[in-house]
N, C-alpha and C positions, 0 to 999 in steps of 0.2 A: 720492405718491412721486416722487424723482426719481432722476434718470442725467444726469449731464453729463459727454460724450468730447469732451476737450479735448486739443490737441497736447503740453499739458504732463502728462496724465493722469487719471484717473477717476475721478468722485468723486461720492455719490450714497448718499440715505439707505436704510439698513436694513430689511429687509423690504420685501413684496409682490411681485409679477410682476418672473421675468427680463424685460430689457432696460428695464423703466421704472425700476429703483430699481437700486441694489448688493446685488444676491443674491449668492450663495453660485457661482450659476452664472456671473452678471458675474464675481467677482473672478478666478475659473480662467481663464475666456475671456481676458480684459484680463492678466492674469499669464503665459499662453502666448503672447500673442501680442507682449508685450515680449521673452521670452527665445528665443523666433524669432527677433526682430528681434538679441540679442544673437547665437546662434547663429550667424546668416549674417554679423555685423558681425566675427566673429569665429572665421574658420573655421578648421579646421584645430587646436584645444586644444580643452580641456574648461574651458568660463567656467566663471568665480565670481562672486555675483550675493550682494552685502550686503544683509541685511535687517533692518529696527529699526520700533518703531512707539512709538505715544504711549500712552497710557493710557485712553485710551475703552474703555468696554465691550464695544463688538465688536470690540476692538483684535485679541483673542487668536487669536477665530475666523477674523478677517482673514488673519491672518499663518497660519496652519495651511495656511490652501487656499489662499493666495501659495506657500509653503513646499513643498507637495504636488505642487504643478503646474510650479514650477522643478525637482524632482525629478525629475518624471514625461517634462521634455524633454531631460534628461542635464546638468543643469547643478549644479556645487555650490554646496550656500547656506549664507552665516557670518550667523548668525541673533545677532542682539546682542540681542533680548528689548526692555526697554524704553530706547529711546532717543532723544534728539532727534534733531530735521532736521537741523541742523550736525553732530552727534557721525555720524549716520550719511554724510554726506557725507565727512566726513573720514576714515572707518571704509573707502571703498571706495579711496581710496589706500594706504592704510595696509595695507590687503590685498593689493594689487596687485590685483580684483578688474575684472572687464569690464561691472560695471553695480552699481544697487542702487533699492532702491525703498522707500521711507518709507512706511509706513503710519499716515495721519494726515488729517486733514480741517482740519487748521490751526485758527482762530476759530469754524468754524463748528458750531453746537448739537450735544450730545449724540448725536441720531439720524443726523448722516451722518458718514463715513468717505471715505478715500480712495485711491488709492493713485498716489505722486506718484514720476515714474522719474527713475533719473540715468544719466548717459553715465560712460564711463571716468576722466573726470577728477572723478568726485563733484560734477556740476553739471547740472543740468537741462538737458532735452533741447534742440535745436534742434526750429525747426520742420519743419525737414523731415524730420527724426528722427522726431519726434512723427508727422507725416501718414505716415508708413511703418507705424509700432504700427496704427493705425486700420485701416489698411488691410488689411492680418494679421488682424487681427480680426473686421471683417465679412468675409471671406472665408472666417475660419477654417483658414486654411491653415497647421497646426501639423501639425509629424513629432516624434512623439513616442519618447522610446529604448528599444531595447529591455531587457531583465531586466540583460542584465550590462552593459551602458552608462549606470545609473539613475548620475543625482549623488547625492551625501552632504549629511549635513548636522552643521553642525559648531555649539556654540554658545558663544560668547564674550561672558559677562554685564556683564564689568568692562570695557566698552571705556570708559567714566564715565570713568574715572583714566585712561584715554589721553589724553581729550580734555582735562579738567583742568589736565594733565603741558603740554600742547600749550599752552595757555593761560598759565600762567605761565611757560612757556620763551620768549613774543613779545620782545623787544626791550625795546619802549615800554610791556609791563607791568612795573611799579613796585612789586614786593609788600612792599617795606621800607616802601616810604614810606604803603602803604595800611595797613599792621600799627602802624606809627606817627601815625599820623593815630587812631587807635582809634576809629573811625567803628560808629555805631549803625546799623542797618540793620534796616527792615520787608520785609517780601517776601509776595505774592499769587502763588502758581504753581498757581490755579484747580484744583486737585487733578488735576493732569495728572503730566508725566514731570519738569517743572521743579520736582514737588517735591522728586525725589530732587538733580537736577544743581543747582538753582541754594545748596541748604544747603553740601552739599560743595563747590562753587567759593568760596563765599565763608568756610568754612572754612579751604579751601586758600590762602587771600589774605591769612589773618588777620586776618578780622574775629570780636572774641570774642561780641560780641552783636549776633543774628540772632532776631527777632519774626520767626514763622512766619502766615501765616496761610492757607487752604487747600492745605498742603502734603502732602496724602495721594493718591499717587496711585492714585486707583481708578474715574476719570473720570464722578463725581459735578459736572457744571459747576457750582458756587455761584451763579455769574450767567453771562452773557450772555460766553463766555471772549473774546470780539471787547477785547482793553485799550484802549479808550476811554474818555473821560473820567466818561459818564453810568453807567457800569458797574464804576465803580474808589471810591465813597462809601466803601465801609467801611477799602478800606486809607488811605485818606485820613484818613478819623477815625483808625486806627489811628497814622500815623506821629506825627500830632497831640497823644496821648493817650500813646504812650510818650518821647516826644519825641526820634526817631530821627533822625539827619542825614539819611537818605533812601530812599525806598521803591522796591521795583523790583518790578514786575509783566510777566508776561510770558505768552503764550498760551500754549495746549498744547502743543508741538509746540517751541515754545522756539526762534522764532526772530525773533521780532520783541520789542523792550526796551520797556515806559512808565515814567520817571521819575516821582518823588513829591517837593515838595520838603519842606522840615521842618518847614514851616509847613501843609502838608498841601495845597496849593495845587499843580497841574500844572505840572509840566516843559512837557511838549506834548508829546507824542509825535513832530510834525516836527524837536523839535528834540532829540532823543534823536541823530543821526545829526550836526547841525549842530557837536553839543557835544564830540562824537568826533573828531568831522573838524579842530577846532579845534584839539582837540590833538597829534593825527598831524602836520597840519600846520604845527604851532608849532618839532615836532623833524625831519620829514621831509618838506619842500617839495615840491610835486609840486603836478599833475590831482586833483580829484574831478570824481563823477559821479554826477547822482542821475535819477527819472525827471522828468517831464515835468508831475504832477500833486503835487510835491514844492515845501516852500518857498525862495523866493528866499535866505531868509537860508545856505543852504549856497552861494550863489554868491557870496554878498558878503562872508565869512568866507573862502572861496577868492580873490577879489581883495584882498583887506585882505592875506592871506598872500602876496602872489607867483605865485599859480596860476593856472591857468587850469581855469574850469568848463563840463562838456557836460551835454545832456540827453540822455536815452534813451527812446523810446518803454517805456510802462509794463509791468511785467511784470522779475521777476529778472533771465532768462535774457538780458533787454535789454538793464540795465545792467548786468550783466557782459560783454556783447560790446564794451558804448561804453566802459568800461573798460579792455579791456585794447587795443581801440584806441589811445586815450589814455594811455595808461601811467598810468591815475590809482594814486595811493597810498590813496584811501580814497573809497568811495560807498556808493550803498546807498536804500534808500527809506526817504519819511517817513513811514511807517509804524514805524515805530521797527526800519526792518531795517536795522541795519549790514553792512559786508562789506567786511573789511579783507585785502586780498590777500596780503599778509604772513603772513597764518592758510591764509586759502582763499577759492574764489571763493563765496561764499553766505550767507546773513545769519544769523548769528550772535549771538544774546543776550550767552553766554557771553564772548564777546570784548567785545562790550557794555561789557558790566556791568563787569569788568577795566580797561579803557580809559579809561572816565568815572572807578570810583573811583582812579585815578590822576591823572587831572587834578585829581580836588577837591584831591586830596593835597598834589598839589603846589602850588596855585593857596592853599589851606589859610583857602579861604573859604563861606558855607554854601552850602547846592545855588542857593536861592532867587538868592543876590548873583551866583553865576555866571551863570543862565539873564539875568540883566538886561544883562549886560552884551553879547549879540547881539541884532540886528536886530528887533522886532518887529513883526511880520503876522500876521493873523487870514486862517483861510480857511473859506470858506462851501461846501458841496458839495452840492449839486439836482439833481434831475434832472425833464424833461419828455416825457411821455410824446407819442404822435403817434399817427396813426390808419395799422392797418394798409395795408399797400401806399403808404404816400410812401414815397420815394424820400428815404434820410437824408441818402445821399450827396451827393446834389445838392445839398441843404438845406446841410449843411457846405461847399462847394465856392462856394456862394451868400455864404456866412459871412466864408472866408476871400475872398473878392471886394472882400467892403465894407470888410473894413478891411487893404486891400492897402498902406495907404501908412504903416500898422503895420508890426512886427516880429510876423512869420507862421510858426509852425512846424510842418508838416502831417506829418512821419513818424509820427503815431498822434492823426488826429482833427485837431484845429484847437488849435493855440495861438496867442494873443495877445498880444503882450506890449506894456506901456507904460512910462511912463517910473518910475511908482512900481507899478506892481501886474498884475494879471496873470489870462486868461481861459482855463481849456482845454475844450473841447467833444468827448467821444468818445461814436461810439453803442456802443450792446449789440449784441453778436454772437447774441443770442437773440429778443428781442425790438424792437418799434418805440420805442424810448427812446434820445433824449439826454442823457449824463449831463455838468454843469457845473462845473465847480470854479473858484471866481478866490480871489483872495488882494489882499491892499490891508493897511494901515496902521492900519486901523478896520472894525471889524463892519459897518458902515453903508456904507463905502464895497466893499469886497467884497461886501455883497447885492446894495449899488446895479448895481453892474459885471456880476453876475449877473443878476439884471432884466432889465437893458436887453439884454443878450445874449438872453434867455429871450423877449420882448418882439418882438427880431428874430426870431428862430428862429418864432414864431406868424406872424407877417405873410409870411413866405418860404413855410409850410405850407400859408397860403390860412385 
């Protein structure tokens, strides 16, 4: 069994002992000690605190004793039932509400759950934010309301059509030219919550034929819901077999996009974001921003455009700060998270999926001819493990030493950069492990690059 308390929130599988797993008793604890934290961030009214979850099996039970215990501290909760991460971020403006919390484990298996907070503006926590929750929590130090000061609860099923509404109301979505274009579409929404949003979006966009395939949501995972390339075969056969202009799969939780092209052949999922930003870019010149373990090809697509591109140490809440630093118009991670600040700050499928199929539209060539027409990099991702008590830090410090007369960028671990390709080294916050990612022009030259980094890192350990 596990529990992992992280600044961004709690998440941990199903069953066994409070504090090693996500009992019944964790979710109340963790659930009180966020609506403390709203209480005092917010004194003097009576907050409202959005709540949506995904489709997992303990989705329900989750939300009851989330729901119970926002209750139980005097706070009201706008309970939207099943809904994505974006719909529910967006849901906590849209309320005016003073916080909200997803309940979702994102990609990860069946048996764990989560429950992931947001701040007032429907965006993940800061961390200091976050080390405030914790700290509430092991302390325990919840003041609970009494009988005539309990919050209510109110429930709002259909915020779906808000967020839909929202999405073809953006700008640079194009729904003439998507309705025109009469574009065949497959779809894998792993029998989570994108079963229900992502048919209705593309509905709403006019597309008349939609291949469903695990679209029930009753979070049943069909495969491994992480949209990876090894874990996507059958929609792949599938777009191949009805001969769809393009496939889109998405995790549970529906906030991360993977492309299919028609020939059944991968997008990439890094470049799910590159292919967005191309566009945005094409009509609204500006910054993007992605993280630090993301492909070059979104910076070379921002310099081809006139822009200028930053990196962000990894994590959402990252690049949204290097974002609005920057005044970027479009970033996001290659993970296939978009986050088009025009919508909201937070990665978004739904806007996704809208944005691409309006570029094909217009561009009114098949997925495959698009995806060639930017940068190609292959990236390789390893990790090496180390013997308890080294010292990582010095090991990375060591790293960044040697190749000093590189281009070094250490705000999250060790980056590298060269003139074609590129190294990033970050350890786990858990355990004795380095994890590696490089990126090059060739499978061969990106292992190589990783090796020889891997190679040092052994000889620096002893």
């Amino acid at each position: 069994m596990t529990l992992i308390k992280s600044i961004s929130g709690i998440r941990g599988t199903i069953g066994g002992q409070s504090g090693d797993a996500l009992t019944p008793m964790d979710v109340v604890k963790f659930s009180s000690a966020y609506g403390t934290w709203i209480k005092g961030a917010f004194p003097g009214i009576k907050p409202k605190v959005v709540v949506g979850r995904d489709a997992r099996i303990s989705g329900e039970m989750v939300s009851r004793l989330v729901t119970g215990a926002l209750i139980g501290l005097g706070i009201d909760v706008i309970d939207l039932g099943l809904m994505t991460t974006p719909g529910t971020e967006l849901a906590v403006t849209h309320f005016n509400a003073q916080g909200g919390i997803i309940i979702t484990a994102s990609h990860n298996p069946r048996q764990w759950n989560a429950l992931k907070l947001l701040n007032s503006l429907g965006e993940f926590l800061s961390a200091a934010d976050g080390e405030m929750i914790l700290d509430i929590a092991a302390k325990e130090a919840f003041d609970h309301a009494e009988v005539d000061q309990l919050g209510t609860l109110t429930e709002e099923p259909g915020f779906l059509d808000v967020h839909i509404k929202h999405v073809l109301d953006l700008e640079l979505v194009d729904v003439e030219a998507i309705k025109k274009a009469d574009f065949k579409v497959a779809i894998d929404c792993v029998n989570s919550v994108g079963g229900i949003a992502i048919p209705a979006l593309l509905k709403a966009l006019g597309v008349k034929e939609v291949i469903e395939l695990y679209c029930t949501p009753n979070g049943q995972f069909p495969h491994n819901p992480e949209p990876l390339p090894e874990h996507l075969t059958e929609i792949s056969d599938l777009v191949r077999k009805e001969k769809a202009d393009v496939g889109f799969v998405v995790d549970p939780d529906v906030d991360r996009l993977a492309i299919i092209n028609e020939d059944g052949s991968m997008f990439g999922e890094e470049y799910t974001l590159v292919a967005v930003a191309d566009y945005i870019l094409s009509r609204t010149p500006g910054n993007t921003v992605s993280n630090l373990s993301s492909t070059r090809a979104l910076r070379d697509v921002t310099v081809r455009r006139g822009g200028s591109y930053a990196a962000a140490a990894v994590g959402e809440v990252n690049v949204v700060t290097k974002m609005k630093e920057t005044n970027a118009v479009i970033g996001g991670e290659g993970n296939g998270g978009v986050i088009y600040p025009a919508s909201h700050c937070g990665r978004d499928a739904l806007v996704g999926i809208a944005l691409f199929l309006t570029h094909l539209a217009h561009e009114g060539i098949s997925c495959s001819a698009l995806r060639s027409r930017y940068p190609s990099y292959i990236m390789s991702k390893n990790k090496i493990e180390l013997t308890p008590g080294i010292d990582v830090d010095a090991i990375l410090s060591k790293v960044r030493d040697y190749y000093s007369k590189e281009k070094v960028n250490d705000i999250d671990g060790v980056k590298i950069d060269f003139s074609d390709s590129w190294v990033h080294l970050r350890k786990s916050n858990t355990e004795p492990i380095i994890r590696i990612y490089s990126e090059a022009p060739s499978r061969e030259a990106a292992e190589e690059l990783a090796g020889n980094v891997m190679k040092l890192i052994r000889e620096f350990a002893g």
